[in-house]
N, C-alpha and C positions, 0 to 999 in steps of 0.2 A: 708703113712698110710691113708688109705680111712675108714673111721669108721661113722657107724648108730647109734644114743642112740634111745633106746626107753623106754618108760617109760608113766603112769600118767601123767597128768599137776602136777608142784611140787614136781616131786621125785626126783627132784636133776638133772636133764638129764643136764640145761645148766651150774652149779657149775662146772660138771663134764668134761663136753665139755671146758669147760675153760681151765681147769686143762691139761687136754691133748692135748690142743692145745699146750700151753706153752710148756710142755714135749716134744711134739714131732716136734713142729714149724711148725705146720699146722694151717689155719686158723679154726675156731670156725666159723659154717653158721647156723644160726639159721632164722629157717621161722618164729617162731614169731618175733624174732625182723627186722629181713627184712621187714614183713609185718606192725607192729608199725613202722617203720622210714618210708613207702608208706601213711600209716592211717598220719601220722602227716604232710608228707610234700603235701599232700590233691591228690597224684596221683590220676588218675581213677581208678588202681589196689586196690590203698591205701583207695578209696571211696567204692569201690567196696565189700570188704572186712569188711570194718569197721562196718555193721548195726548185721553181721555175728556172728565176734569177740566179738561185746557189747552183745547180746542174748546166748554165750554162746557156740554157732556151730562150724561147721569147715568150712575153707574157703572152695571153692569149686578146686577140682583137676587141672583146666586147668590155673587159675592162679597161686596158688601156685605151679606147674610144672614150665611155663614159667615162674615166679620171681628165682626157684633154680637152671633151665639150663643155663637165663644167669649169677648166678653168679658163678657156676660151671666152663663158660669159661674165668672167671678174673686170668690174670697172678700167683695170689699168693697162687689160688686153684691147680694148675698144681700138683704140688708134693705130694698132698693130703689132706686131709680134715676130715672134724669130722660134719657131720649134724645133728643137734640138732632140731628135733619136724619134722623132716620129713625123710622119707615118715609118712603118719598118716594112711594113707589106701593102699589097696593090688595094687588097680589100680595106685595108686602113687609108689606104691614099685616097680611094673611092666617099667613104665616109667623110673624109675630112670636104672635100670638094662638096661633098652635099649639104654638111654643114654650114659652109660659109655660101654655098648658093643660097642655103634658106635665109640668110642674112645681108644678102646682096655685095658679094664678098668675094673675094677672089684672091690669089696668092700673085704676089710680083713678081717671086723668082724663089727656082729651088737648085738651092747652091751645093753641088757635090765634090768633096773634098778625095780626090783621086788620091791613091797610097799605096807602095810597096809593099802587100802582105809579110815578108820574111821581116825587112826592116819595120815595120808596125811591132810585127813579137818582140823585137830587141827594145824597142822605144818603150813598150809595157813594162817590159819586163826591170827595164832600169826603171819606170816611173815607182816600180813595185821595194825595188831597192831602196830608190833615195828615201820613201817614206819610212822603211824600218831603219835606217840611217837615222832621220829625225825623231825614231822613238814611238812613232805613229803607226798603226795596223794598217798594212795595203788593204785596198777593196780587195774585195771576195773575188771580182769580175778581174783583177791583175792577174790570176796565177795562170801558170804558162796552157796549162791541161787546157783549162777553161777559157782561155785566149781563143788559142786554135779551135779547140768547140763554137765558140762563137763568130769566129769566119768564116768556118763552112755554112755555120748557118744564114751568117749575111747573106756569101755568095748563094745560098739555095735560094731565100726567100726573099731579102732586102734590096739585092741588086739586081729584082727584075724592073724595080721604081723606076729607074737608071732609062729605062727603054719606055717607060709611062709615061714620062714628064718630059725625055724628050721626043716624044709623039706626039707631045701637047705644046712643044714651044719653046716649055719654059724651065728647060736642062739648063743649067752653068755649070761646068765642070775645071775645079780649082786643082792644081801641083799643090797636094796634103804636104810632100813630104821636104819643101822649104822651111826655112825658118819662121818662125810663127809673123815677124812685120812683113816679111815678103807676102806670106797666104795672106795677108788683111789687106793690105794695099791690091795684089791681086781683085781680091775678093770686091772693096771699094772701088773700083775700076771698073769691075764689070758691073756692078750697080749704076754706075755713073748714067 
């Protein structure tokens, strides 16, 4: 099972990627958290990235490319995968297609997680809460500025995917804004 989420910042894309990893015993590859484990362990990718990530942007194409081909070639990517928060743009979309051409490869389905921008900032914004509740530091990417920064930027660059993929067929588009078994059952159904 080769699988794209797309979606918002916060609609649920890596809940859901979890979920169907487990299901389907594929690993879960998410470029944010690829790129937070480089931010934290100070690589120059991880340095590179980080002034990006804090302001709200999107990394630039040639690094997150080269951080998901190689982890694309790690043994337990082999049988398939679920990539969570990429591609985010067409020329990433482009890349990824060429990569897996070059390996006789191809994606089964890219699952876009549909969401009510207004209620997405409220959903952040508690997810922001409940962690200083727990005593824990929200991410960086929770606070409300940097939210909405980061929608416009969807809507500029990431949700032209939306019309790429389905030109190519292989759009699924999921209700983000149910309860998380309802999106997965969804989501498992349209797999079926």
């Amino acid at each position: 099972m080769r699988l794209v989420m797309l979606g918002p910042p916060g609609a649920g894309k890596g809940t859901q990627a979890q979920r169907l990893s487990e299901r389907f015993s594929v690993p879960q590859l998410s470029t944010g958290d690829m790129l937070r484990a480089a931010v934290e362990a100070g690589t120059p990718m991880g340095m590179a990235a980080k002034s990006v990530i804090d302001a709200g942007g999107l990394v630039q194409d040639d690094i997150v490319v080269g951080c998901v081909v190689e982890r694309l070639a790690k043994p337990d990517a082999c049988s398939g995968f679920i990539l969570d928060g990429f591609p985010r743009t067409v020329a990433q979309a482009v890349a990824l297609d060429e990569v897996l051409r070059q390996s006789r490869l191809k994606l089964d389905a890219v699952l876009e997680l549909v969401v009510d921008e207004d209620l997405l900032v409220r959903r952040l914004e508690k997810r922001a809460q409940e962690a200083i509740g727990k005593g824990e530091s929200p991410r960086s990417d929770d606070d409300p500025v940097i939210i909405k920064k980061r929608l416009q930027t969807y809507r500029e660059s990431t949700a032209t995917l939306s019309n790429f993929y389905y030109n190519q067929g292989r759009l699924v588009s999921i209700d983000g804004m149910r309860e998380v078994d309802q999106v997965t059952a969804e989501i498992v159904e349209a797999l079926s």
